[in-house]
C-alpha positions as CSV (number, residue, x, y, z in Angstrom):
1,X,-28.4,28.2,9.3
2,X,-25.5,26.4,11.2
3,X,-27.5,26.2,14.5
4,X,-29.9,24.2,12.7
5,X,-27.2,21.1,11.5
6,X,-26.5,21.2,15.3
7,X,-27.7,18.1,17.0
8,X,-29.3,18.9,20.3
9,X,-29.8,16.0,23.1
10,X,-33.0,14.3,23.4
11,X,-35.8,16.6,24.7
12,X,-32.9,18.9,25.6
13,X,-33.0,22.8,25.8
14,X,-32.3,25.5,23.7
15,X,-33.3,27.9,20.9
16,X,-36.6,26.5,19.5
17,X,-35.2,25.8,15.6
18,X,-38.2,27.1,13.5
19,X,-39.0,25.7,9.5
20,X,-37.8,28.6,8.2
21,X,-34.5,27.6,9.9
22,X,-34.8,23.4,8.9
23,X,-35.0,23.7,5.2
24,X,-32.0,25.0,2.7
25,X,-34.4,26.2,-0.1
26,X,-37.7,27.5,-0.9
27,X,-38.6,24.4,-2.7
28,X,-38.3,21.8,-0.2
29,X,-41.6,23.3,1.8
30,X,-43.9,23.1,-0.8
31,X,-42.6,19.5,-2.0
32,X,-42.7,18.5,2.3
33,X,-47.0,19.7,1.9
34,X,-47.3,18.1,-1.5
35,X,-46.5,14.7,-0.1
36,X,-48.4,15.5,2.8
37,X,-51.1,16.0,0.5
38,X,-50.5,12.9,-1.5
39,X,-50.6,11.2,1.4
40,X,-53.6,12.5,3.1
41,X,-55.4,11.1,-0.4
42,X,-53.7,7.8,-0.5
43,X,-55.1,7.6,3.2
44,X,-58.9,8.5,2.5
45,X,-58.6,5.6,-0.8
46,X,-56.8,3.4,1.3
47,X,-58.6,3.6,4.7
48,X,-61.5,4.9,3.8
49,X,-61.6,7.3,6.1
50,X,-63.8,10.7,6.8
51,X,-60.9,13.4,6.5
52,X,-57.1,13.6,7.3
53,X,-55.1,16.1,10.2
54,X,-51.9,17.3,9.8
55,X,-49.3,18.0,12.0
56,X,-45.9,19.4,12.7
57,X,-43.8,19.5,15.2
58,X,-40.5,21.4,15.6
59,X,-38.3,22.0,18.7
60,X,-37.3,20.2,21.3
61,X,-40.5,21.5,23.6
62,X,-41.8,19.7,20.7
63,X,-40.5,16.2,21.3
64,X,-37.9,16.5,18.0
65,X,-34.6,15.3,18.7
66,X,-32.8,16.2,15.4
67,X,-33.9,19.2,13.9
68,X,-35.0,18.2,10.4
69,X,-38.8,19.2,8.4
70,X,-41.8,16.6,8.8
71,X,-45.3,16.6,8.5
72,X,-47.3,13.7,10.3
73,X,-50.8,12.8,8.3
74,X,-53.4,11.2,10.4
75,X,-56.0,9.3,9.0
76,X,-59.7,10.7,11.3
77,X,-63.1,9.3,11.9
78,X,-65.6,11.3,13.1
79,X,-65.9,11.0,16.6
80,X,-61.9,9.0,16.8
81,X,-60.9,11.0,19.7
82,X,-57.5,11.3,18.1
83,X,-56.8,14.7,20.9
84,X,-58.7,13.0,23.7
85,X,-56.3,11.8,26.6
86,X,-56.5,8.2,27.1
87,X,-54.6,6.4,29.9
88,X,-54.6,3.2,27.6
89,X,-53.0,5.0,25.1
90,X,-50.0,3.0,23.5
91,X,-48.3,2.6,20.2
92,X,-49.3,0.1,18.0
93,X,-46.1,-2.4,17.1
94,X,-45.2,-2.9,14.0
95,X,-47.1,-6.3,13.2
96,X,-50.2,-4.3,14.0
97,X,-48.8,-1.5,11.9
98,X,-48.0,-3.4,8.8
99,X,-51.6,-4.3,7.1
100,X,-52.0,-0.8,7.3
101,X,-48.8,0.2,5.5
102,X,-49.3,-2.2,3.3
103,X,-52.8,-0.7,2.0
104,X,-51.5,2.5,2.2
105,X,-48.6,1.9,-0.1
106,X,-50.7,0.4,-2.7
107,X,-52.9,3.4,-2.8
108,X,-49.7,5.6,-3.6
């Protein structure tokens, strides 16, 4: 478990740290997916959306910088091209960001 707590430098190398190896109990995965869950509802009341995606990402071939459980939740539209590659691709700030979090956090 110690190599876990270690902090590794940004998209630096070294042993891939894998879930089993993030969390200290068997309780924190299931609560992790529960609010991934809770989430992925609030998102289809809030956005009205077709269906939610999941993903996680561990390791720093990963992109994680800190070694630590999370589960992104994305809100899908048929025909979104969420996995498409687009060269305009950017992320949104966060006055764009906020009427969404805003709807979302009344729907939890």
């Amino acid at each position: 478990m110690e190599h876990a707590r270690r902090r590794r430098p940004a998209h630096g190398h070294g042993d891939c740290v894998r879930v089993a190896a993030l969390v200290a109990d068997d309780a924190t995965v299931p609560a992790v997916f529960a609010a991934a869950r809770d989430a992925a509802r609030a998102m289809r009341r809030a956005y009205g959306c077709d269906g939610t995606s999941t993903r996680e990402h561990n390791g720093p071939g990963a992109g994680q910088e800190i070694p630590h459980l999370h589960v992104h939740v994305f809100p899908r539209h048929a025909g979104d091209g969420l996995y498409r590659n687009d060269p305009e691709h950017r992320f949104a700030d966060a006055a764009e960001r906020r009427p969404y979090a805003e709807l979302l956090r009344t729907a939890l």
